[in-house]
C-alpha positions as CSV (number, residue, x, y, z in Angstrom):
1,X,0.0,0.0,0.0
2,X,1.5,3.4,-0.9
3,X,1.6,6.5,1.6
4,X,-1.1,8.2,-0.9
5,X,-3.7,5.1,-0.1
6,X,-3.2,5.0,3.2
7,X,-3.6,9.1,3.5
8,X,-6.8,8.3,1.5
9,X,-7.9,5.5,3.6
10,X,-7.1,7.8,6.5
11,X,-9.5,10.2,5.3
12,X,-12.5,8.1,4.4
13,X,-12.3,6.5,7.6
14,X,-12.8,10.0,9.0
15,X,-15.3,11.1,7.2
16,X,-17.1,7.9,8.0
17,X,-16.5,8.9,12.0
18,X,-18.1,12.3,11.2
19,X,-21.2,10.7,9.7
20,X,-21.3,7.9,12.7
21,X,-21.1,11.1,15.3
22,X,-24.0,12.7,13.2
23,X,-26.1,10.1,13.0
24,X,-25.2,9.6,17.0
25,X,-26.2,13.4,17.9
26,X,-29.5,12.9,15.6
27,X,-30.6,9.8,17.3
28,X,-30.2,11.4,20.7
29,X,-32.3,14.4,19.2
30,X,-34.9,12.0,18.3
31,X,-35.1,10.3,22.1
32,X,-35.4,13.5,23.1
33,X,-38.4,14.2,21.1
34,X,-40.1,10.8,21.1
35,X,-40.3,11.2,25.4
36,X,-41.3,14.8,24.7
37,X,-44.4,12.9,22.5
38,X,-45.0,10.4,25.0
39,X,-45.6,12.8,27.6
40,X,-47.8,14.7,25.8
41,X,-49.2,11.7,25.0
42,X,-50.0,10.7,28.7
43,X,-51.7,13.9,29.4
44,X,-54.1,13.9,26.9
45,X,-54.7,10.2,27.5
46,X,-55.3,11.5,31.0
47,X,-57.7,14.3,30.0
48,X,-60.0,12.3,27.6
49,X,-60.5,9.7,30.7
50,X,-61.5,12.9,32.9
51,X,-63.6,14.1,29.8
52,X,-65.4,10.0,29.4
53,X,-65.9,10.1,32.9
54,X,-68.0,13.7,32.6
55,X,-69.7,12.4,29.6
56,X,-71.0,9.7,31.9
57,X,-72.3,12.3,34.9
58,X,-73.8,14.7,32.4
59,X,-75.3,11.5,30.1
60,X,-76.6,10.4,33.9
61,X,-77.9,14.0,35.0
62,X,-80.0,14.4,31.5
63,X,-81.1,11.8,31.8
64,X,-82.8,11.7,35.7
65,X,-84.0,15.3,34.6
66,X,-85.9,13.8,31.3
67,X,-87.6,11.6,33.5
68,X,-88.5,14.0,35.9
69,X,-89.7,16.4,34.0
70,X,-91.8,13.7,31.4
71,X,-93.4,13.0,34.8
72,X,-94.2,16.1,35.9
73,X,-95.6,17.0,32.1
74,X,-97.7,13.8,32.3
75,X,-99.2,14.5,35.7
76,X,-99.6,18.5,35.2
77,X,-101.4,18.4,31.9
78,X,-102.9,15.2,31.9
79,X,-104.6,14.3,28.5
């Protein structure tokens, strides 16, 4: 091997460790954004359980009230 090819071989196989580090500081970027999603992801998953569980009260509430008030229609203004 002449001292040319191994200065060349030298070179690509820095250049390759450049890439390797880039590709190493975008894949930490990445983690850092995927757990920034996943959190995100945890509070909304918490707020649409709070939001299913008010469905369910208001749902409930109309409900009893319907009723009530059908009653109180049927025995006010009876036909």
């Amino acid at each position: 091997m002449s001292p040319n090819d191994q200065i060349e071989y030298f070179r690509s196989i820095g250049r390759l460790e450049a890439q390797v580090a880039a590709l190493a500081t975008a894949m930490t970027e990445m983690k850092t954004k995927l757990d920034g999603i996943d959190a995100r992801l945890d509070q909304l998953d918490r707020l649409a359980n709070r939001w299913k569980g008010g469905f369910a009260v208001i749902l409930t509430l109309g409900a009893v009230g319907g009723f009530i008030l059908d009653n109180a229609f049927r025995w006010l203004l009876p036909r």
